[in-house]
C-alpha positions in Angstrom: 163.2 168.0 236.1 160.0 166.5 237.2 159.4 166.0 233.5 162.0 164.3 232.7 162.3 161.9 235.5 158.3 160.9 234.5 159.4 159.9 230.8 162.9 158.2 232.3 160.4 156.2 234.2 157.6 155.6 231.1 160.8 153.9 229.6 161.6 151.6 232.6 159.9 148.9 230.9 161.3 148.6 227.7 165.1 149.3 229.3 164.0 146.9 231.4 163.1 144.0 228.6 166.3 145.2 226.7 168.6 144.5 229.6 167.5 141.4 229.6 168.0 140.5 226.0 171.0 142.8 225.4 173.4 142.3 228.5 174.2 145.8 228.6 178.1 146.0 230.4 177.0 142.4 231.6 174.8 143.6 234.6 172.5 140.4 233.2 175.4 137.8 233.1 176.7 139.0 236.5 173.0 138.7 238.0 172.7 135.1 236.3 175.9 133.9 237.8 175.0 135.2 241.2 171.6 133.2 240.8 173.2 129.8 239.7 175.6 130.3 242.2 172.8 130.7 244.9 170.6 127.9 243.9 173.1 125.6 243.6 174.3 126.1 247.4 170.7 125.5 247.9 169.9 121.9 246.3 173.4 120.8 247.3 171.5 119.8 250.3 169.3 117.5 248.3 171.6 116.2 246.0 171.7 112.2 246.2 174.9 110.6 247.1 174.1 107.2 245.2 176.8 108.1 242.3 179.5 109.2 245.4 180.1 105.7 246.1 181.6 104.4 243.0 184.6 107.8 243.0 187.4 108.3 245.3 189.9 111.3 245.0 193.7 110.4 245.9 195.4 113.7 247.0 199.0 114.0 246.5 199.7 117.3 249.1 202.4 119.4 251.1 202.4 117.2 254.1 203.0 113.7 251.5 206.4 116.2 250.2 207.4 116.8 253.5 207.1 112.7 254.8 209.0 111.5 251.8 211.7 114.5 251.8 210.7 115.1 248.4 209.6 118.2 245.9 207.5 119.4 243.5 207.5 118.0 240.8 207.3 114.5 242.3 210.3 112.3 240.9 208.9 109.6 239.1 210.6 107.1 241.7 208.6 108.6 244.3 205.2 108.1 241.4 205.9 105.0 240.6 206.0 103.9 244.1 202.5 105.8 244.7 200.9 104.4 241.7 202.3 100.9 242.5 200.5 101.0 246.1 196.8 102.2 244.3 197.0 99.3 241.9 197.1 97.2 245.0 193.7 98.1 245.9 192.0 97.1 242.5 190.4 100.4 241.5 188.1 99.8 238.9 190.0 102.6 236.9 192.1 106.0 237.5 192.2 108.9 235.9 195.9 111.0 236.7 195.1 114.8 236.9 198.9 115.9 236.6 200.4 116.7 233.7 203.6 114.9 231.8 204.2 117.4 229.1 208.3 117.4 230.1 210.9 114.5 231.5 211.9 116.4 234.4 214.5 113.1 235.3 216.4 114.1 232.5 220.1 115.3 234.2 219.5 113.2 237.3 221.0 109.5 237.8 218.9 108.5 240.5 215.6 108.7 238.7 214.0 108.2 235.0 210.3 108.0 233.7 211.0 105.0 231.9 210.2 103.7 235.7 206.7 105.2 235.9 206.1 103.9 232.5 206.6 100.4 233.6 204.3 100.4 236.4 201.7 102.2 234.1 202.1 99.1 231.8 201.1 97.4 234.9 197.7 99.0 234.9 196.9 97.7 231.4 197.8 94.2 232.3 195.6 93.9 235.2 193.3 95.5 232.9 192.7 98.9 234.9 191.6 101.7 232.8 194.1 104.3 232.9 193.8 107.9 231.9 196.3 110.7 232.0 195.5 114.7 231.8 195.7 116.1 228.3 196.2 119.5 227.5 195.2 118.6 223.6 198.0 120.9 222.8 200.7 119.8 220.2 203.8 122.4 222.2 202.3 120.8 225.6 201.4 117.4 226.1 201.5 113.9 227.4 205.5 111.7 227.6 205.1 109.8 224.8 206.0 106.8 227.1 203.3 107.5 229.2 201.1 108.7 226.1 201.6 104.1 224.9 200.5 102.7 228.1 197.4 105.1 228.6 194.3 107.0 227.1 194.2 110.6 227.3 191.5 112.7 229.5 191.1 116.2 228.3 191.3 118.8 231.3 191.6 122.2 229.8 189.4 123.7 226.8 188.0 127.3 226.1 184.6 128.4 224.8 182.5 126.8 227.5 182.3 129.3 230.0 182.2 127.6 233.6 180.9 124.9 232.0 182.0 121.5 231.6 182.1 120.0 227.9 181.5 115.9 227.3 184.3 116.2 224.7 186.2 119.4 222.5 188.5 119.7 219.7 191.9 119.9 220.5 194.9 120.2 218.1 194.7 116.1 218.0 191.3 116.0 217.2 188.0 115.5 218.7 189.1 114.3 223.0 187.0 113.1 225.6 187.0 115.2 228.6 188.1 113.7 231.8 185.0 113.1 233.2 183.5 111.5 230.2 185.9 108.9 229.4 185.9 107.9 233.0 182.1 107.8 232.5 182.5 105.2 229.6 184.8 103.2 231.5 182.3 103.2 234.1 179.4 102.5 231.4 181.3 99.2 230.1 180.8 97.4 233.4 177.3 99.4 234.3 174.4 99.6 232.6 174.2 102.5 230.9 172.2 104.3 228.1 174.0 104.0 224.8 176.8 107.0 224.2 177.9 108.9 221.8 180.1 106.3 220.1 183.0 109.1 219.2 184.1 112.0 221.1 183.0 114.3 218.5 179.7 113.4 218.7 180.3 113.4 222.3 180.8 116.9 221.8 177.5 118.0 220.1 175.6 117.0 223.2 175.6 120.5 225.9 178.2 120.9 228.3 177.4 120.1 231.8 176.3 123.1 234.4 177.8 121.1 237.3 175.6 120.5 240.6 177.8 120.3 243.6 177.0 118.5 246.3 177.5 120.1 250.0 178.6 117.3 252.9 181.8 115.3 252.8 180.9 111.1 252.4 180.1 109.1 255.4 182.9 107.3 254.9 185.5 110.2 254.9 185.4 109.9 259.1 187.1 106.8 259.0 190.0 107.9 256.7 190.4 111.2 258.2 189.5 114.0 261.2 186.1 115.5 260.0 186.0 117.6 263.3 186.3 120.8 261.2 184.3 120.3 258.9 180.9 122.5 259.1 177.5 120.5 259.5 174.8 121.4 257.5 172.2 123.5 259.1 168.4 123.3 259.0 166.8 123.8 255.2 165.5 127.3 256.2 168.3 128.3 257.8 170.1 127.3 255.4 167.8 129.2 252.8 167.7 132.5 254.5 172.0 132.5 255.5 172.3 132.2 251.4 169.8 134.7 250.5 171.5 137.1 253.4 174.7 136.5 251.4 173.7 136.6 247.7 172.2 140.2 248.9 174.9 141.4 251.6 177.8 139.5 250.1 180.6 142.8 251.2 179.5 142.5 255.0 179.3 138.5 255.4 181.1 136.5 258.0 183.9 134.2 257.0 182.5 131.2 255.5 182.7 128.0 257.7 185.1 125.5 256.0 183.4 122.8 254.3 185.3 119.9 253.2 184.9 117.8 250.0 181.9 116.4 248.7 183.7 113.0 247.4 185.9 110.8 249.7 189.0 111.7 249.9 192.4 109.6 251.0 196.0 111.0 250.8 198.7 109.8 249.2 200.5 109.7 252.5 198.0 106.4 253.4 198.2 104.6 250.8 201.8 102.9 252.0 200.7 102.2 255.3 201.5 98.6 256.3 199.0 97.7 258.8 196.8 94.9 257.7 193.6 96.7 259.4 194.0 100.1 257.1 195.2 98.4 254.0 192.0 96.4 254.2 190.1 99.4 254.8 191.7 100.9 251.8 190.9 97.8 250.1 187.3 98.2 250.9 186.9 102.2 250.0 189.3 102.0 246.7 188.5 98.9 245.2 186.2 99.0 242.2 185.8 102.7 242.7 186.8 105.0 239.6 189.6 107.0 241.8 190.9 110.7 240.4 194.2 111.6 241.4 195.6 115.2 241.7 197.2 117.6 243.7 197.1 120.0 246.3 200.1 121.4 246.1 200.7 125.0 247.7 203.6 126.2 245.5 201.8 124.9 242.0 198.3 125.3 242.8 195.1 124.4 240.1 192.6 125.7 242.0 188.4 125.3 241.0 185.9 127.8 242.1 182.7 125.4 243.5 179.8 127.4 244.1 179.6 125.5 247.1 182.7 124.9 248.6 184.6 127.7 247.5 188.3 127.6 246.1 189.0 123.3 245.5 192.0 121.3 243.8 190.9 121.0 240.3 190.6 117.6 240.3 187.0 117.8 242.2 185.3 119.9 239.2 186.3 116.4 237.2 185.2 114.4 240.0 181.8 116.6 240.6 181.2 116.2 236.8 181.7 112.5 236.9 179.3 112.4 239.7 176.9 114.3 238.0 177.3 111.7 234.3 177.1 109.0 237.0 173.8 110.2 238.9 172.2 111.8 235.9 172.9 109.7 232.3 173.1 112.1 229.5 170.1 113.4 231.0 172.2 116.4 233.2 171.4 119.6 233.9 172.5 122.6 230.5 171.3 125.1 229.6 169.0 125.6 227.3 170.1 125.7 223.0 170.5 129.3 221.9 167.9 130.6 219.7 169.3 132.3 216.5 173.0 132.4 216.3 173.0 134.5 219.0 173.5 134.1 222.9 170.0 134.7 223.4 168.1 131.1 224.6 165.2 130.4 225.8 165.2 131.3 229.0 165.9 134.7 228.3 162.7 134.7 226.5 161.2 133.4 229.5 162.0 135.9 231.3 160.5 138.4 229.6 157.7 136.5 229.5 157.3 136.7 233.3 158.1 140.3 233.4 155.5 141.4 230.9 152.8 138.7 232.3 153.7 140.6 235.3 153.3 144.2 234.3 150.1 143.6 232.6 148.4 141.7 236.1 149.5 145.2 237.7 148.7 147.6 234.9 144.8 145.9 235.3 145.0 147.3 239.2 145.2 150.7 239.2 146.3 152.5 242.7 147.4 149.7 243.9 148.1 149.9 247.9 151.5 149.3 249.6 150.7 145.9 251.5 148.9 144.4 247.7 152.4 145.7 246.2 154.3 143.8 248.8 151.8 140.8 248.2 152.5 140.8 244.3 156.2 140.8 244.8 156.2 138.5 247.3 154.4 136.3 245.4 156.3 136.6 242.6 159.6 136.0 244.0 157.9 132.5 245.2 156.7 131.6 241.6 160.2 132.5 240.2 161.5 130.0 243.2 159.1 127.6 242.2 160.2 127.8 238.6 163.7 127.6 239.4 163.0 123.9 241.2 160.9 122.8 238.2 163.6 123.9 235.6 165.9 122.0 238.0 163.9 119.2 237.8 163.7 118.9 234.3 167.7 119.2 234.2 167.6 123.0 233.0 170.0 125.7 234.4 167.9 128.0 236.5 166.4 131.5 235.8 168.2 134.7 236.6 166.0 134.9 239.8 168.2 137.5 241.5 168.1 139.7 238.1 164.6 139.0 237.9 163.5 139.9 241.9 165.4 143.5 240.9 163.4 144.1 238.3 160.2 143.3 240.2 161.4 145.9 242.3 162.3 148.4 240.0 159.0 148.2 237.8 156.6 147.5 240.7 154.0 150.6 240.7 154.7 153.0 242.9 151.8 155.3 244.8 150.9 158.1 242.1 152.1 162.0 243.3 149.5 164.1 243.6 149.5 167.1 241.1 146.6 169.2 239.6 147.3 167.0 236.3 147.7 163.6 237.9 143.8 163.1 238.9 144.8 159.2 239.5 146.3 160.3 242.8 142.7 161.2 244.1 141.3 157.3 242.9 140.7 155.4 246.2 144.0 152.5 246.7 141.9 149.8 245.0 142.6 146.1 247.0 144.7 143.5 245.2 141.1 141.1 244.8 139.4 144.4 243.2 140.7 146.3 240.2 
């Protein structure tokens, strides 16, 4: 038995490389997305709220239902109404995150979307961009009254993992996605870099690995009771609370609720009639690019942010508008994939580090337990400083997580002393000395 568990453990390093490489029952994938979950909790703290102040996010919810004695779907009497009150404030263009694949007016007197369609054709005379959701399905799609008076925003695809794509094919061709034709409508009154003049070459740019930010806007306390929202703590505290829960995530305590990163107004305000709070609205909706969606509890469409948790899904569009807004084409991706397989280059990388690593400890023989704590110690803070340099140059992160188990698993242990292992009876050389 000793035997065999002494060539198991000769192999540890290839197995180790190939698990990196292969994926085997995606231990690597699951390690990865732990990681980018991690860091990205971490730099939320840092992430600049410059591109926050040109987005708003206009949440139709429960409470908005209950005030108007309405349902769900909203009848377009009640949406025209709503959409009439935004135009008021001058956005500098909307995007609509609810679909309008069906008339649901049809059978009922008292309402018709003909009525929402003319105060959409009130957008495009007062020149407001306006963009509605877009499944880019032919059996599921946009009114075609709606479909005249607007430009579609892609809001579903496949293939991208938790991605988010500049533009995809759909069964109408080549669409932008949400975020990126808000981007270009933001572009034509901003100085931008020049974009990819079509959404298909839109699409042959990377999709976006999304940075969240952490703290709702400054502004959000004088729309709304911020009270409950959780503060952000100290950067180390900070640092060791997420470590403590990427490694003891089935014992953590419930996570304090954070509230959005964008400013956020309900629907419900918008048709207030008091001079003071219309102007305010005024002042925090006009010339912003405002998403609307909808927080609904019987019909949710729900986002995972690494950050925040479970979201309307109208933030991921917002958070990737944000991030077009703050970064230019320059965002964070990952890296191409090298060939035709899902192998890139940081997975070569990686390998790098673990065999640059082995070979620094294979040159120090007997090496004692406090230099084996130094070395992985110290290489947990390279693979930290690594991960804010690939951050910096806009590159999804190692698999740091994956990468501190291995360093673990493959660190040299004290050799057992047998009458064939003579290395046992070598003196514990220092980690200066070989």
């Amino acid at each position: 038995m000793p035997a065999l568990l002494q060539k198991i453990a000769t192999l540890r390093t290839p197995l180790a490389l190939l698990a990196i490489l292969l994926d085997p029952f995606g231990l690597t994938t699951a390690t990865d997305v732990a990681s980018s979950r991690l860091l990205n909790q971490l730099q939320a703290n840092s992430y600049a709220d410059s591109a926050r102040r040109q987005i708003a996010v206009v949440i139709i919810d429960d409470a908005f239902l209950r005030e108007r004695q309405s349902h769900w779907p909203l009848p377009y009497s009640e949406q025209s109404k709503l959409f009439r009150q935004l135009l008021a404030y001058r956005p500098a263009a909307v995007m609509v995150d609810l679909m309008y694949s069906y008339d649901h007016s049809r059978g009922r007197s008292n309402d018709s979307s003909q009525l929402l369609a003319n105060v959409f054709e009130r957008y495009r005379a007062a020149d407001v961009p306006l963009y509605l959701a877009n499944s880019g399905a032919t059996e599921s799609n946009v009114l075609p009254a709606f479909a005249n008076v607007s430009q579609p925003a892609l809001v579903s695809w496949s293939g991208y993992g938790d991605q988010y794509p500049l533009a995809a094919e759909t069964a109408y061709g080549w669409m932008d996605s949400a975020a990126f034709a808000l981007y270009r409508s933001y572009c034509a009154q901003h100085g931008c870099a020049p974009l990819p003049n079509t959404p298909q070459k839109a699409a042959e740019h990377p999709p976006m690995a999304l940075q969240w930010g952490r703290d709702p806007a400054s502004e959000q306390r004088r729309v709304s009771d911020v009270s409950q929202c959780a503060t952000a703590p100290g950067f180390w505290q900070e640092v060791l609370a997420r470590l403590a829960q990427a490694v003891f995530w089935r014992i953590n305590a419930p996570a304090e609720a954070l509230c959005p990163y964008h400013l956020t107004i309900t629907a419900s305000a918008l048709a207030t009639t008091v001079p003071q709070e219309r102007a305010l609205l005024r002042e925090l909706l006009g010339d912003r690019l405002v998403l609307v969606g909808a927080s609904i509890n019987s019909a949710e469409d729900l986002v995972s942010s690494p950050v925040h948790g479970k979201l309307p899904g109208v933030y991921a569009h917002a958070m990737a508008l944000d991030n077009l807004i703050q970064y230019g084409q320059d965002y964070i991706a990952a890296p191409a994939q090298l060939f035709g397989t899902d192998i890139d280059v940081l997975d070569l990388l990686e390998v790098a580090f673990i065999l640059a690593l082995l070979w620094f400890e294979s040159t120090r023989a007997g090496l004692s337990p406090r230099c084996r704590l130094t070395v992985a110690l110290g290489a947990a803070i390279g693979l930290l400083m690594l991960s804010g340099l690939l951050y910096q140059l806009r590159v999804t992160p190692v698999n740091i997580l994956g990468l501190l188990l291995l360093i673990g698993l493959l660190m040299p242990k004290k050799p057992e002393c047998t009458p064939h292992n003579p290395a046992c009876t070598r003196k514990e050389s220092s980690c200066a000395n070989p």
